[in-house]
N, C-alpha and C positions, 0 to 999 in steps of 0.2 A: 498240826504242821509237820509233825514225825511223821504222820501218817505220808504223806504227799512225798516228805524227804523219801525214805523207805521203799518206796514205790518208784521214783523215779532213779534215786540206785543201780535199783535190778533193772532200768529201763523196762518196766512196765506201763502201758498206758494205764489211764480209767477203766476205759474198757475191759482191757485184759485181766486187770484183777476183778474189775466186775463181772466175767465169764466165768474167774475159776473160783469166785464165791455165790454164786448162781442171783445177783442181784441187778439194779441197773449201774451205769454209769454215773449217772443223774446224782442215785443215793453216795456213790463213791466220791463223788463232786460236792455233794453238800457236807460229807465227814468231814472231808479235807480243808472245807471253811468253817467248819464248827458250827452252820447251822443246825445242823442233827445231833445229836447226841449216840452216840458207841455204847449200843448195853457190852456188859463184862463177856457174856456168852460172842457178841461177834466180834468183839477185838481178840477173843480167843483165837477165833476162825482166821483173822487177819493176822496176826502175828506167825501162825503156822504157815499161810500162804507168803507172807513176806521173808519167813527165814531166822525172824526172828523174838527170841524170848518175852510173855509179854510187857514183862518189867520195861523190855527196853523203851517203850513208849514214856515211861515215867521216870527215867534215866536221871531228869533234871528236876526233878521232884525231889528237895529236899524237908527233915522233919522238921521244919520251922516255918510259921505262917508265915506268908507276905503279906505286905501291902501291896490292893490292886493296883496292880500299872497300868497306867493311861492306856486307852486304846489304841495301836497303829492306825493313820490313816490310811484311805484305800492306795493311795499311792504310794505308800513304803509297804504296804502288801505285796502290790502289784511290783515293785520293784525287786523284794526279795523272793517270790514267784517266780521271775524271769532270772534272778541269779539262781539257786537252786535248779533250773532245766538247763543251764547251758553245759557243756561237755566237761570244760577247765576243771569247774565244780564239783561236778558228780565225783569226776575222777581223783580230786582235791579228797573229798571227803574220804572217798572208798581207801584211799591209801590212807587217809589218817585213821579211821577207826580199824585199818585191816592191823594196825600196832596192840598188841594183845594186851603188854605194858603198859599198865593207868598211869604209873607215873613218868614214863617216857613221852606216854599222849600228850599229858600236861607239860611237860618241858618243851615239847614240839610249838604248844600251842602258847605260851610263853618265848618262843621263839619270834613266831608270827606276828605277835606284838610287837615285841621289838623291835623288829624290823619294818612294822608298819610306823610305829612312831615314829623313824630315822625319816622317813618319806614324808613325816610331816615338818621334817624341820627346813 
């Protein structure tokens, strides 16, 4: 899902990243749903085409096992797909991680709760 996120950031299609990593579309299409699997060697390649580090893929990887989580259905897939391409979004994001400060990020995002939960009252 970083993958896709990342990608469409820089406003890149499928395509275009699959031009400047010499592969198909197809294959870029199925990373992005997790059908294929990422050897280490082309998330290398991908990280460098995308800009960035490849840790940042596994950002939210922390050292403690989970419990599998239920799977999304196709429709909060599909939902969070269509959120993620819209403009709002991209540009939501790009200015939140463009804050270099991890603990300002967190306050911001802390914020954003907040203010979402007033909305539910």
């Amino acid at each position: 899902m970083r993958l896709r996120l990342r990608r469409n950031l820089l406003d890149l299609s499928q395509d275009d990243l699959a031009r400047r990593l010499g592969l198909t579309a197809q294959l870029i299409q199925k990373y992005e749903a997790g059908e294929t699997r990422i050897s280490a060697s082309r998330l290398y390649e991908i990280a460098n085409q995308l800009a960035v580090p490849i840790t940042w893929f596994f950002d939210e990887i922390d050292a403690k096992p989970r419990a599998a989580a239920p799977k999304a259905s196709h429709e909060q897939t599909a939902e969070f797909s269509e959120l993620v391409t819209k403009r709002e979004s991209r540009q939501l994001l790009e200015l939140y991680f463009g804050i270099s400060d991890e603990r300002l990020r967190r306050k911001v995002l802390q914020m954003a709760e907040l203010l979402s939960s007033r909305d539910d009252e």
